[in-house]
Backbone bond lengths (Angstrom), bond angles and torsions (degrees), N, CA, C in turn:
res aa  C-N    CA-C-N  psi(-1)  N-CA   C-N-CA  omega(-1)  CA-C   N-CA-C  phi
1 X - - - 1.468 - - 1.516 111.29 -
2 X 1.136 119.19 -23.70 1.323 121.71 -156.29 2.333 109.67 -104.50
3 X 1.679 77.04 -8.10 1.595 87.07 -173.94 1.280 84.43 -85.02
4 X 1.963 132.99 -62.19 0.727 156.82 -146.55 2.065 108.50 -65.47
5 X 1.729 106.82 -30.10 1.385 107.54 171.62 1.986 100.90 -78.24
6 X 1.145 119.54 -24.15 1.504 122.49 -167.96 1.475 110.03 -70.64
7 X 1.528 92.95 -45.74 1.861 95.28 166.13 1.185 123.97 -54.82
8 X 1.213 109.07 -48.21 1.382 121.14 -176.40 1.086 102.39 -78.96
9 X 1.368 157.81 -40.32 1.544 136.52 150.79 1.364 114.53 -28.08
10 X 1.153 137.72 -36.54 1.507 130.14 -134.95 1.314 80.35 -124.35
11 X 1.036 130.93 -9.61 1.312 125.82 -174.73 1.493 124.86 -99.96
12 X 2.136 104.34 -23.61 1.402 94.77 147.95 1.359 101.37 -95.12
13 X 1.085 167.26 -17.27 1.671 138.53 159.18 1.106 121.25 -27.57
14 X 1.514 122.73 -48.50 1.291 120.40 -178.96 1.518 116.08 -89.80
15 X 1.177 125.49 -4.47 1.991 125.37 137.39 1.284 101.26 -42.34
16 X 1.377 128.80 -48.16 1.734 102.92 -177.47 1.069 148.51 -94.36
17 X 2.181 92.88 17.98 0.829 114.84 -176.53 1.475 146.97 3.68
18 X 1.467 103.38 81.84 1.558 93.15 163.42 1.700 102.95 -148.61
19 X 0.910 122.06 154.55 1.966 130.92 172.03 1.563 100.10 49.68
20 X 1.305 103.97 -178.37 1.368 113.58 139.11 2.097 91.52 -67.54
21 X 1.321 98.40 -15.32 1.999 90.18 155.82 1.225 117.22 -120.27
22 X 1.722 81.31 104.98 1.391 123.50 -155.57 2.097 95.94 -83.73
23 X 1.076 97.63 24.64 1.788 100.32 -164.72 1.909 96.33 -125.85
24 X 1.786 88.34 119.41 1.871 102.75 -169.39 1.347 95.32 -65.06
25 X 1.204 131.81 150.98 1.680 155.74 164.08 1.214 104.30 -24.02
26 X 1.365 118.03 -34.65 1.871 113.77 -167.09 1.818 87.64 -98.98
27 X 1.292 141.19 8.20 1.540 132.35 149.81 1.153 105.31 -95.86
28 X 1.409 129.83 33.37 1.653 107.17 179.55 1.924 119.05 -61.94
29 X 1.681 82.64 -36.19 1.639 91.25 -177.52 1.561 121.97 -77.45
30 X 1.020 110.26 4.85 1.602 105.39 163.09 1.331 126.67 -75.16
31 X 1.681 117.59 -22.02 1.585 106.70 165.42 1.766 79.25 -176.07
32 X 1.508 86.75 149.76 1.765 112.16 175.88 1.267 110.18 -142.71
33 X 1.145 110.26 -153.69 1.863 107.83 -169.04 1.651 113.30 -106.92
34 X 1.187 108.92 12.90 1.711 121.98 -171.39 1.079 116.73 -119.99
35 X 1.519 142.52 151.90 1.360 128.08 167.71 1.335 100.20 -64.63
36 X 1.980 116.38 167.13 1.648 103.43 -8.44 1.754 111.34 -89.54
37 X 1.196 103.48 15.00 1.365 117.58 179.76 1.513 131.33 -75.90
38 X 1.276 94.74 -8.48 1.528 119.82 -152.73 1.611 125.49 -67.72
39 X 0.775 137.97 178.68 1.619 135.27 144.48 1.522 122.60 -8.81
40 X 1.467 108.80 -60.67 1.483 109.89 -156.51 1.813 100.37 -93.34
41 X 1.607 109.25 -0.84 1.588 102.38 172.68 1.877 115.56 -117.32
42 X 1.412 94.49 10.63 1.591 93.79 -167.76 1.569 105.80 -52.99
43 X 1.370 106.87 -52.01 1.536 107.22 169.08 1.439 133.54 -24.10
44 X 1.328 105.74 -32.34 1.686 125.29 169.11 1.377 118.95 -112.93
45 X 1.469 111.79 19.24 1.769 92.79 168.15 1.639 105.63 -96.96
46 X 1.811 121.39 -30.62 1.528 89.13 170.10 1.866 77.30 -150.14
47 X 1.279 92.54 164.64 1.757 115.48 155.60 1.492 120.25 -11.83
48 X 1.255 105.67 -52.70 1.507 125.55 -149.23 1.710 90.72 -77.15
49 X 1.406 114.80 -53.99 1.600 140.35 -170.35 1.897 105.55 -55.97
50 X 1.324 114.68 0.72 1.291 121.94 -156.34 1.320 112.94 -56.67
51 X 1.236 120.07 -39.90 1.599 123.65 -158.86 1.522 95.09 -89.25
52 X 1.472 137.24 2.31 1.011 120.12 -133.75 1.920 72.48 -113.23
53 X 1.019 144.40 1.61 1.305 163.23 159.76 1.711 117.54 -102.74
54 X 1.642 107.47 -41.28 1.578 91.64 -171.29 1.510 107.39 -125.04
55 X 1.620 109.49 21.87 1.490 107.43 179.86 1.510 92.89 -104.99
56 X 1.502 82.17 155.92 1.854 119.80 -164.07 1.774 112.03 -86.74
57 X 1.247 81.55 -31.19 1.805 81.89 178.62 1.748 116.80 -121.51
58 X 1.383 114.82 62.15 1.139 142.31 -175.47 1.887 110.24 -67.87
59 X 1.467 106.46 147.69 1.445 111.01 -177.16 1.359 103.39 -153.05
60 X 1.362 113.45 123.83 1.968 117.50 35.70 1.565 105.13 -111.51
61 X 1.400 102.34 159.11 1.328 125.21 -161.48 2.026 100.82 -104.98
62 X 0.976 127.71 154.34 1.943 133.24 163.53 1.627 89.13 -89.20
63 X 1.806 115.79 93.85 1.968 112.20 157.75 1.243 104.88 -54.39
64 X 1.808 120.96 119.08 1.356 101.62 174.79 1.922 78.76 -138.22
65 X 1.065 122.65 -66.01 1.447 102.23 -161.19 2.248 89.22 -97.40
66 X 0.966 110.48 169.09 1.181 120.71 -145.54 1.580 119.99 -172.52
67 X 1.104 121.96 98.40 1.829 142.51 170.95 1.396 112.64 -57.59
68 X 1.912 112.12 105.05 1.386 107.81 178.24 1.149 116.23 -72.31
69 X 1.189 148.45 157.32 1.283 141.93 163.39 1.809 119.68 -149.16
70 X 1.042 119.12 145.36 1.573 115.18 -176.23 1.461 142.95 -67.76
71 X 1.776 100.04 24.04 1.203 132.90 167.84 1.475 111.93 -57.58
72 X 1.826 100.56 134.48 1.340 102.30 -161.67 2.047 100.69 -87.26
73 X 1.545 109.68 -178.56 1.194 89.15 175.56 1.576 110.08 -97.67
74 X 1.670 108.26 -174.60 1.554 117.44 -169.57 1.426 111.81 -32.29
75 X 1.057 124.63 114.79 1.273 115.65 165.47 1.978 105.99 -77.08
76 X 0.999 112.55 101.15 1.428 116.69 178.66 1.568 113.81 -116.78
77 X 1.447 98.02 136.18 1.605 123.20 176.96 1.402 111.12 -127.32
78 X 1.605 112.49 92.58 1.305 108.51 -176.58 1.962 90.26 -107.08
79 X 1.133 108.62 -163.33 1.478 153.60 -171.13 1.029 139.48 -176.09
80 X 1.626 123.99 128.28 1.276 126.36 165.28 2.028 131.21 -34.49
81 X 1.057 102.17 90.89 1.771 83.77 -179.26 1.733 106.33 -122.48
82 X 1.304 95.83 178.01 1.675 106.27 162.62 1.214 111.21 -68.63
83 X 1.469 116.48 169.49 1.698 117.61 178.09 1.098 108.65 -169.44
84 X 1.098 118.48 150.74 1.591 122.22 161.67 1.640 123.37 -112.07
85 X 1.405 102.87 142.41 1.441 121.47 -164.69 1.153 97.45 -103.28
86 X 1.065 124.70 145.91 2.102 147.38 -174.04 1.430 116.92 -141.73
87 X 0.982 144.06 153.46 0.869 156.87 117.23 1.518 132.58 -72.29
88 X 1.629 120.47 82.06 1.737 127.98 -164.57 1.825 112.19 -64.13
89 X 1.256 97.88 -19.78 1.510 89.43 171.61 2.040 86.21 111.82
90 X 1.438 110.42 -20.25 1.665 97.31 -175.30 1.893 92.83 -129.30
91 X 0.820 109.85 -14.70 1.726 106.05 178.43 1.881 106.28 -151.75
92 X 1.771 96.75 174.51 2.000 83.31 157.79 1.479 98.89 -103.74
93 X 0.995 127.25 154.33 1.622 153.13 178.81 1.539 101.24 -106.63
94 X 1.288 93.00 138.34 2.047 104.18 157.19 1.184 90.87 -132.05
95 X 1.733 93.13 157.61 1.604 92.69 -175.08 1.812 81.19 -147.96
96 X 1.352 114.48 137.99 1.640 100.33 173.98 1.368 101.88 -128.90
97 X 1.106 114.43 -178.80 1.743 130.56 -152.09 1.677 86.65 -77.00
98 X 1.597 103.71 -83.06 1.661 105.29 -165.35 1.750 95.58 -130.53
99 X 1.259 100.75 81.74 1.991 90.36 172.76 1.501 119.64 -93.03
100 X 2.085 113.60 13.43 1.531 92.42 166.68 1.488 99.33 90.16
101 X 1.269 122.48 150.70 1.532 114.78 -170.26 1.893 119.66 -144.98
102 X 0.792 124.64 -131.16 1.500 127.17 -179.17 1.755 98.32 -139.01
103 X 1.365 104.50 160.22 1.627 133.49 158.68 1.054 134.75 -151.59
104 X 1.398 110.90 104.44 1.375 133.30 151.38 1.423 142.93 -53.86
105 X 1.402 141.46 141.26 1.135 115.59 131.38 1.539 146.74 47.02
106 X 1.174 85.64 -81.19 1.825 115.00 176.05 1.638 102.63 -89.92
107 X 1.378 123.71 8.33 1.433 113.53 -175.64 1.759 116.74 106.41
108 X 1.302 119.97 -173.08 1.510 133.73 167.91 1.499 99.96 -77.35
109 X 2.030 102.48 161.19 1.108 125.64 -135.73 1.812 114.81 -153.06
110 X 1.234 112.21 37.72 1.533 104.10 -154.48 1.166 111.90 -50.97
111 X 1.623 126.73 143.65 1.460 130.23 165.35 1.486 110.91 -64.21
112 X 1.434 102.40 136.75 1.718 111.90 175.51 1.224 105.70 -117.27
113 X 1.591 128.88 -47.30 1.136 105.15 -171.00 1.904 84.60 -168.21
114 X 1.773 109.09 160.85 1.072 136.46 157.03 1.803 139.96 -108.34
115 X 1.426 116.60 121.72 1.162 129.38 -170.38 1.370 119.89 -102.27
116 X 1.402 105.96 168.67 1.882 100.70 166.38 1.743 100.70 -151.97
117 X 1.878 100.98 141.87 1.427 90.20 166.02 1.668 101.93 -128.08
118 X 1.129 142.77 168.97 1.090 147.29 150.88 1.773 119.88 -125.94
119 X 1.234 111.69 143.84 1.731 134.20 2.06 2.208 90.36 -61.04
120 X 1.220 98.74 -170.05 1.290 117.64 175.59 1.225 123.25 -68.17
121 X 1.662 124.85 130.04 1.690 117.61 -172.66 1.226 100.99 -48.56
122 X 1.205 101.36 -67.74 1.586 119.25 -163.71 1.495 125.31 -60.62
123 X 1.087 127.93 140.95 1.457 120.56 -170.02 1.762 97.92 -135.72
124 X 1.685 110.94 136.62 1.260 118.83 178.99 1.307 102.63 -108.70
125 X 1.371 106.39 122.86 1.362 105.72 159.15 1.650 108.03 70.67
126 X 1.451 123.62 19.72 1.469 118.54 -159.19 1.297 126.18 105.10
127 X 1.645 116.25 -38.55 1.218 155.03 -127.25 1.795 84.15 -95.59
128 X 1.235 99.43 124.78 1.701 111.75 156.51 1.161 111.44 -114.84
129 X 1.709 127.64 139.89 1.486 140.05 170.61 1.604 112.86 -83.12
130 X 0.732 136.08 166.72 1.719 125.48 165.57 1.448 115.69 -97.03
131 X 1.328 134.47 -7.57 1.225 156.52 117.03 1.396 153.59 -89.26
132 X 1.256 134.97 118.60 1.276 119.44 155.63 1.364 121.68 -114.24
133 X 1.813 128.23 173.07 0.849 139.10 164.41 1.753 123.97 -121.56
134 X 1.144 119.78 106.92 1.298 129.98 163.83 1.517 147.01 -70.46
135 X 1.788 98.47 81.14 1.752 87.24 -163.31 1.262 100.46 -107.77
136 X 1.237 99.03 128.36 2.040 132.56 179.79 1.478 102.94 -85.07
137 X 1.600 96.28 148.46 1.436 99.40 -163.15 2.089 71.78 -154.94
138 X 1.750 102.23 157.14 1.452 126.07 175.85 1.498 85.45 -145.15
139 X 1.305 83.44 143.82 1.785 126.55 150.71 1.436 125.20 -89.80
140 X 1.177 140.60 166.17 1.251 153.67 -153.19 1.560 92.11 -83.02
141 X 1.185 135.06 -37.93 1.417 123.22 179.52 1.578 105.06 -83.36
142 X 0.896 132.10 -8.37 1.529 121.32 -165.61 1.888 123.32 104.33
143 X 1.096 104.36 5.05 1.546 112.29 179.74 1.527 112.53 -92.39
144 X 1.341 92.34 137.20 1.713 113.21 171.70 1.868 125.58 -68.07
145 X 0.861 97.33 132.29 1.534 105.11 171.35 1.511 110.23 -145.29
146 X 1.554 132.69 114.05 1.319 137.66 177.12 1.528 107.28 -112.80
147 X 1.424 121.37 139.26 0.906 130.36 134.78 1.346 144.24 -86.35
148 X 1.399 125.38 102.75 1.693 131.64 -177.18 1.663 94.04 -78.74
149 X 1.585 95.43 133.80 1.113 111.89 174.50 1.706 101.89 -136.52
150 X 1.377 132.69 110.81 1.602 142.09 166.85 1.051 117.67 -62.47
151 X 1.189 113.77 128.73 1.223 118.11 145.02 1.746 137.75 -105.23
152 X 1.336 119.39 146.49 1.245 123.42 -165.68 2.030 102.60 -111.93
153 X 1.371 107.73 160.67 1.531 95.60 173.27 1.514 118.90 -88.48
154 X 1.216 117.85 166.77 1.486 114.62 -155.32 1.592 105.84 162.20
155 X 1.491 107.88 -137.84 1.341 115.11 -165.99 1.774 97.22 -94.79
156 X 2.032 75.26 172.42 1.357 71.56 -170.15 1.064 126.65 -81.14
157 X 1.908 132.01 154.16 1.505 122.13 -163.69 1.931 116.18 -81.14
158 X 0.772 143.71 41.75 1.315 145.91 -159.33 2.195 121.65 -22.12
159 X 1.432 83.18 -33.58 1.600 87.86 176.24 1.130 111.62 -85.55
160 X 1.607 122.58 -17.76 1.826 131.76 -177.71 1.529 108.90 -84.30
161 X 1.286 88.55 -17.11 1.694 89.43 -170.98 1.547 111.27 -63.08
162 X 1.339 122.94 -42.61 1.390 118.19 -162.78 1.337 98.53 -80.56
163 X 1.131 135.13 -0.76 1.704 149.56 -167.29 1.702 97.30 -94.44
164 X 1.264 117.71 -52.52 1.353 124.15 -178.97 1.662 101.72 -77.31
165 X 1.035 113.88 -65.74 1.775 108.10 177.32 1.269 120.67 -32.37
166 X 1.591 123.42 -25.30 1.228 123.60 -160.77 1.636 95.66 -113.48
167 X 1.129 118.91 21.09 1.544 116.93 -170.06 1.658 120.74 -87.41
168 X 1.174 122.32 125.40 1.182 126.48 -137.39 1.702 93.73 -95.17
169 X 1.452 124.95 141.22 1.494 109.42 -146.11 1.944 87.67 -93.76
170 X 1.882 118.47 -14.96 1.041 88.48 -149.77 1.648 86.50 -133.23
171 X 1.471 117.82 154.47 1.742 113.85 161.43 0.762 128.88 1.04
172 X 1.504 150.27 118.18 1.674 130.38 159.86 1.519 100.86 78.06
173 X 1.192 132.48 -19.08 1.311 122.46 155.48 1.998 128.61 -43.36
174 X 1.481 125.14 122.79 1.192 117.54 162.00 1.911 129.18 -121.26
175 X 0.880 102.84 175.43 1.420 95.74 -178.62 2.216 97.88 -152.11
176 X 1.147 106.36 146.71 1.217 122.80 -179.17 1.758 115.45 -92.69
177 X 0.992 101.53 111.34 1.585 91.48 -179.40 1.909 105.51 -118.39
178 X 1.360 114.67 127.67 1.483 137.15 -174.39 1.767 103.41 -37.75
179 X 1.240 97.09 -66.98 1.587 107.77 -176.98 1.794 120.29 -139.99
180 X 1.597 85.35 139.42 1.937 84.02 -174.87 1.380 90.60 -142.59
181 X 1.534 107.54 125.22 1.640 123.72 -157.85 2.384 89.87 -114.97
182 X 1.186 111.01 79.57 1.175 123.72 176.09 1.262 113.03 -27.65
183 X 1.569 103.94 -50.41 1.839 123.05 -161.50 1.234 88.91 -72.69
184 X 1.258 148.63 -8.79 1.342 128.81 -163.75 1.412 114.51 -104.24
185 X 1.359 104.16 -4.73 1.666 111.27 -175.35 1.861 104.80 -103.16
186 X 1.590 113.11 0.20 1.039 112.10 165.12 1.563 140.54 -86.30
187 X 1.365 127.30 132.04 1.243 95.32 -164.85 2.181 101.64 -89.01
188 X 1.043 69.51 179.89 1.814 92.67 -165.57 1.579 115.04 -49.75
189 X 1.283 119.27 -39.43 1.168 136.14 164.63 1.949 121.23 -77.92
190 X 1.365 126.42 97.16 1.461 141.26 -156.90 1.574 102.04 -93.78
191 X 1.053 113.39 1.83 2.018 113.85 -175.99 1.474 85.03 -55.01
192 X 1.441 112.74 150.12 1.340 126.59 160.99 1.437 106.83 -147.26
193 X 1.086 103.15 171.00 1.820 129.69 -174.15 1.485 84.21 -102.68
194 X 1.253 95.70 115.99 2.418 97.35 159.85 1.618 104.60 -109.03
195 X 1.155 119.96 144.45 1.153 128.53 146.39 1.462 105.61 -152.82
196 X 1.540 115.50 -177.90 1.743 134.64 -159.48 1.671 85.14 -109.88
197 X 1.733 114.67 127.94 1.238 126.69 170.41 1.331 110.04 -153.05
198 X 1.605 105.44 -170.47 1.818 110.07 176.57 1.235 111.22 -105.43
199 X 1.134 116.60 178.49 1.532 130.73 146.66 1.207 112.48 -45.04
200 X 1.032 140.25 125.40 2.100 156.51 167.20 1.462 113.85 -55.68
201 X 1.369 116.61 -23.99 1.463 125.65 175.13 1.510 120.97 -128.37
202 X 1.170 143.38 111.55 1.224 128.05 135.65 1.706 111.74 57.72
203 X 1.140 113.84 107.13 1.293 153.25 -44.06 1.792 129.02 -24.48
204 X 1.614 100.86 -19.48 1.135 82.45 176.11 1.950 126.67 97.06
205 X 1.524 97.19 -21.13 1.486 100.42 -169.37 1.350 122.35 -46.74
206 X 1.283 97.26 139.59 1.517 89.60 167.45 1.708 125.10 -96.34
207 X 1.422 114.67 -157.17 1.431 112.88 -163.08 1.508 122.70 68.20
208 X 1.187 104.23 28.74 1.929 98.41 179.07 1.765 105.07 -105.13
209 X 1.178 108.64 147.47 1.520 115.59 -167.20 1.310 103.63 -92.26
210 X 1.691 129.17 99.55 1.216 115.38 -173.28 1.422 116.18 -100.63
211 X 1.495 124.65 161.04 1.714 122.38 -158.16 1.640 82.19 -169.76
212 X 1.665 94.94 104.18 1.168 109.82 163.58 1.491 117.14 -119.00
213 X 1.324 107.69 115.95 1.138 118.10 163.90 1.824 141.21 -18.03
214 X 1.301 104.35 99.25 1.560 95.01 176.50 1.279 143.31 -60.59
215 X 1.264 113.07 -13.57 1.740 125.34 169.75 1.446 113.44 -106.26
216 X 1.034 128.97 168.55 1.524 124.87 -165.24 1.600 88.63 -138.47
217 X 1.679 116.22 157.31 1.194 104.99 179.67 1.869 86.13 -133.33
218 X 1.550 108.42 -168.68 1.577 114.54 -133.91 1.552 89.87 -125.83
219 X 1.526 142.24 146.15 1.557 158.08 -96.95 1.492 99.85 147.58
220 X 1.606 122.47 102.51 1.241 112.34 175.77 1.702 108.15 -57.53
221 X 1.296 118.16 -176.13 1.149 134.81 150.54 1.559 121.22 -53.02
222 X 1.147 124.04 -44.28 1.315 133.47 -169.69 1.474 89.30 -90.09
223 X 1.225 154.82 -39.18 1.425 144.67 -161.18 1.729 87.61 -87.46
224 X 0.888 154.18 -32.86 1.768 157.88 -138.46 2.010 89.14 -123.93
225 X 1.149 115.75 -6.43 1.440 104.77 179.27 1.617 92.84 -123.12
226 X 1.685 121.48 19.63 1.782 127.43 -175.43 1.231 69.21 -103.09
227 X 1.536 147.17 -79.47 1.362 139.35 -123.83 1.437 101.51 -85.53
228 X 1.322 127.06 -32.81 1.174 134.10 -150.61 1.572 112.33 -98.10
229 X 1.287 116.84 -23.05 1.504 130.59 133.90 1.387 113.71 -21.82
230 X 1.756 127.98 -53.68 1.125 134.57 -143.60 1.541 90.34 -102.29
231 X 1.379 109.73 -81.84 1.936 125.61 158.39 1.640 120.77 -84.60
232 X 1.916 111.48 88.94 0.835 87.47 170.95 1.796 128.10 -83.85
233 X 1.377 102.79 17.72 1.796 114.47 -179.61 1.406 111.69 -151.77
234 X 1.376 144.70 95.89 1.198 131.35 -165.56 1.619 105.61 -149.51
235 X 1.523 110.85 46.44 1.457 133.77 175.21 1.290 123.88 -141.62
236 X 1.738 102.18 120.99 1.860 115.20 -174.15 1.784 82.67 -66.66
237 X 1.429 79.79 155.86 1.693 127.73 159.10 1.896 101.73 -34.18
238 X 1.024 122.36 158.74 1.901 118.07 160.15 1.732 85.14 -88.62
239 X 1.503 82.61 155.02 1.527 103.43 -179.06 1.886 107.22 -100.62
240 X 1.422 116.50 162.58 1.618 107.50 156.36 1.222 116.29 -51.75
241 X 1.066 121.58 140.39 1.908 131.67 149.20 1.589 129.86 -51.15
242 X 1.438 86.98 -30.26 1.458 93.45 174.65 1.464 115.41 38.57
243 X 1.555 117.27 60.72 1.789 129.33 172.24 1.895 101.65 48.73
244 X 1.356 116.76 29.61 1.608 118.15 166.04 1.955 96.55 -76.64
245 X 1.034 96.32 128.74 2.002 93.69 148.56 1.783 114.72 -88.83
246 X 1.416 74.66 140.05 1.471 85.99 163.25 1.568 105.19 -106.03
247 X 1.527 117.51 139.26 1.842 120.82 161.74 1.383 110.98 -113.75
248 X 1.314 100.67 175.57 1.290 100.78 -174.68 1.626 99.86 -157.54
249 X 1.359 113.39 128.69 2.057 113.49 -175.46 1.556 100.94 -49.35
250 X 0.888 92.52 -177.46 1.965 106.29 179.51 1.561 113.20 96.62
């Protein structure tokens, strides 16, 4: 019963589909990344925001000590599809028709949609990225599975580019883009860090299966100063661990 209310939580969150900000363009003003709206009061702007203050297994987490185990890596099945680009009012979103999904463990994983925050939720070892990307994936019951994938500065990104070109300058703004080839923004190496976390924004839920990527791939300067124009800060705090393991294949 109790797996079965979790699905069904997560399952209207993602009716309102938006990010891991899961909040439509016309909620922008219910919480942002600044006081008094910010991070450290979401817990108190409504009911709904609750866990996002008193839940135990909060995300993003600092990976610093870490359980090897003989877990294979992502098994991922993406595809080229169409998509549409947004602007939610807290990140840009892609969202594509049918791009094919991930499997875990716990089963298949369809892709719903892709995010970005900067600097990076996630922190290795201490370690902040100046980007990340967040692609959310559901299962047939309603459960979360994201993959964080970093980025570092470097060369230029060629598959991000048409993602940034098409970036919509204002709220509630969208733009249509022909084709968005997912697999191509991955790098070659799929090891990830898993552990059990929430949503990064508002609501906050927990139970999402997180798998962050162990290699980081490369975002010129000038493509990381396209997004950052738009969000130049659009990443919570790391949360406690609260005795969670993190593993990692190998």
């Amino acid at each position: 019963m109790k797996k079965q209310l979790l699905g069904a939580t997560i399952t209207l969150v993602i009716a309102g589909m938006c990010s891991t900000a899961w909040a439509t363009a016309g909620d922008t003003a219910a919480w942002s990344y600044s006081a008094p709206t910010g991070p450290q009061n979401w817990g108190e702007l409504k009911s709904e925001y609750s866990l996002c203050s008193s839940g135990k297994t909060q995300s993003p987490i600092d990976i610093r000590d870490v359980i090897k185990t003989d877990a294979q890596t992502l098994n991922v099945a993406y595809q080229p599809s169409t998509a549409k680009v947004s602007n939610n009012g807290h990140t840009i979103q892609v969202m594509p028709v049918d791009a094919g999904g991930i499997t875990l463990e716990s089963g298949h994983y369809s892709f719903v949609q892709m995010h970005f925050h900067t600097p990076s939720e996630e922190m290795i070892q201490g370690r902040t990225y100046p980007l990340d990307a967040h692609l959310v994936h559901r299962n047939p019951a309603g459960e979360l599975a994201v993959v964080a994938l970093l980025f570092e500065e470097g060369a230029h990104n060629p598959t991000l580019e048409p993602i940034l070109a098409a970036m919509p300058k204002h709220a509630g703004g969208s733009a249509q883009l022909d084709t968005v080839d997912i697999a191509q923004l991955l790098p070659a190496n799929l090891n990830a860090y898993f552990y059990m976390g929430s949503l990064t924004t508002p609501p906050c839920t927990e139970g999402v299966r997180w798998n962050v990527l162990t290699t980081a791939v490369q975002l010129s300067r000038a493509q990381l100063e396209a997004f950052q124009a738009l969000y130049p800060m659009n990443a919570r705090p790391v949360q406690p661990l609260n005795e969670r393991s993190v593993h990692v294949g190998g």
